[in-house]
C-alpha positions as CSV (number, residue, x, y, z in Angstrom):
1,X,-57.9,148.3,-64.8
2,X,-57.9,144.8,-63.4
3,X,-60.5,142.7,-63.2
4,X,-61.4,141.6,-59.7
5,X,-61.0,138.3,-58.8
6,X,-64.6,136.4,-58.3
7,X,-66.7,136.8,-54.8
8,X,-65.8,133.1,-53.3
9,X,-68.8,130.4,-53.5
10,X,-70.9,130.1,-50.3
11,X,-70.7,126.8,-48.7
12,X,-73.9,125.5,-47.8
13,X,-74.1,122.2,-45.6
14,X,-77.0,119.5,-44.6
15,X,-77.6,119.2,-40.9
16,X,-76.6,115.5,-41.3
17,X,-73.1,116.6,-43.0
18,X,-72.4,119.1,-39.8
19,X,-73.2,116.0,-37.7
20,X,-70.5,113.8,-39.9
21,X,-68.2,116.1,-39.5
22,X,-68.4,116.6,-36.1
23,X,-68.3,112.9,-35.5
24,X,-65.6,112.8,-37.7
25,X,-63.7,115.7,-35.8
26,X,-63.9,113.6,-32.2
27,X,-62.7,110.4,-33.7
28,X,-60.0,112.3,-35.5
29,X,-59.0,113.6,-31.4
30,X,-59.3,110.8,-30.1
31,X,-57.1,108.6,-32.0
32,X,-54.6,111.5,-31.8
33,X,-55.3,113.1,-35.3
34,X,-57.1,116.5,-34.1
35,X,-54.6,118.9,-35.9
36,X,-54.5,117.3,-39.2
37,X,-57.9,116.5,-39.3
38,X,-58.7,120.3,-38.9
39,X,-55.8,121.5,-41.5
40,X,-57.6,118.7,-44.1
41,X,-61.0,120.4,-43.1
42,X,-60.1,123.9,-43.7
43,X,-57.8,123.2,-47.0
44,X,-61.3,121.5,-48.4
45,X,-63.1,124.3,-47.4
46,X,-60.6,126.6,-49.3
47,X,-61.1,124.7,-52.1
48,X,-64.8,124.7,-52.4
49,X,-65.3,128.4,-51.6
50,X,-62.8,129.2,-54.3
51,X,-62.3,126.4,-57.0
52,X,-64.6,123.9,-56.3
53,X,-65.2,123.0,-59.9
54,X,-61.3,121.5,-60.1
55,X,-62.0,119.6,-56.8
56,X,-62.9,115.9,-57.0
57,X,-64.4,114.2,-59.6
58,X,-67.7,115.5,-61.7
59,X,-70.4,112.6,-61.1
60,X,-73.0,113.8,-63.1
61,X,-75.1,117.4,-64.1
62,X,-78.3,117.7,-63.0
63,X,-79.3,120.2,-65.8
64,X,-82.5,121.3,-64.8
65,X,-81.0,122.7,-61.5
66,X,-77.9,123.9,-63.4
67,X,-75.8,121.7,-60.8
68,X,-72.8,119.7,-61.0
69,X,-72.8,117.1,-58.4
70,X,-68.7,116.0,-57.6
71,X,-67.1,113.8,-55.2
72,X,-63.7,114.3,-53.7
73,X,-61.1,112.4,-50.9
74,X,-59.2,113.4,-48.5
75,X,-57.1,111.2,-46.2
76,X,-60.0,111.6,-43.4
77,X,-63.3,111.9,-45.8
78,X,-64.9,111.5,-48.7
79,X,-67.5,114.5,-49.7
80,X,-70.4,114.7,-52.4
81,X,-71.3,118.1,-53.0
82,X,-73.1,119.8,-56.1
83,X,-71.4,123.2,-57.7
84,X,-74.4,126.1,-59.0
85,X,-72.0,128.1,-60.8
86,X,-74.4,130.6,-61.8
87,X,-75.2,131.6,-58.1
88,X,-71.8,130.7,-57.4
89,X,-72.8,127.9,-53.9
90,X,-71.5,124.9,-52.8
91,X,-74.4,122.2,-51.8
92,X,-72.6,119.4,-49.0
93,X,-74.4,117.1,-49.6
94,X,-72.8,113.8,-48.0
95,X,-69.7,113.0,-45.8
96,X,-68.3,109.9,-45.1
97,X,-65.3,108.6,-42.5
98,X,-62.3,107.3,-44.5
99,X,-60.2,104.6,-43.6
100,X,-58.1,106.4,-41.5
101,X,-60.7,107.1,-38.9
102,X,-62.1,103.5,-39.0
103,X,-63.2,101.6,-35.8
């Protein structure tokens, strides 16, 4: 019999990050970008709830949480998230406008 695929991680996000990203979101409208921005969004999202240890780039391990904190780009952010594989969650920990969405 098969073994079934792993539960997805839970995404877990700071109040400030929500805030970014719904900054982020209304720029993104406003200059005409609202569809892409929210395809960009959702594909991240995709990633972190199912692979999120292949996304970005590992920044360091902060052992005695049993984290990996990671940083990743799209074409409309940058994230810093940390990984708990054991519990299997996602931390959001930072977002940040790229240069596409600059003033």
């Amino acid at each position: 019999m098969p073994a079934e695929p792993p539960s997805p991680y839970r995404l877990v996000y700071a109040g400030l990050v929500r805030d970014s990203l719904r900054a982020l979101s209304a720029k993104a409208k406003e200059g005409g970008h609202d569809l892409e921005f929210r395809t960009v969004l959702k594909t991240t999202e995709d990633r972190l709830r199912n692979n999120p240890s292949t996304f970005g780039e590992p920044r360091s391990d902060l052992r005695h949480l049993n984290l990996q904190v990671r940083v990743a780009a799209t074409d409309y952010f940058y994230l810093r998230f940390a990984v708990d594989t054991n519990r299997r969650i996602v931390y959001v920990l930072r977002c940040a406008g790229s240069a596409r969405l600059a003033d």
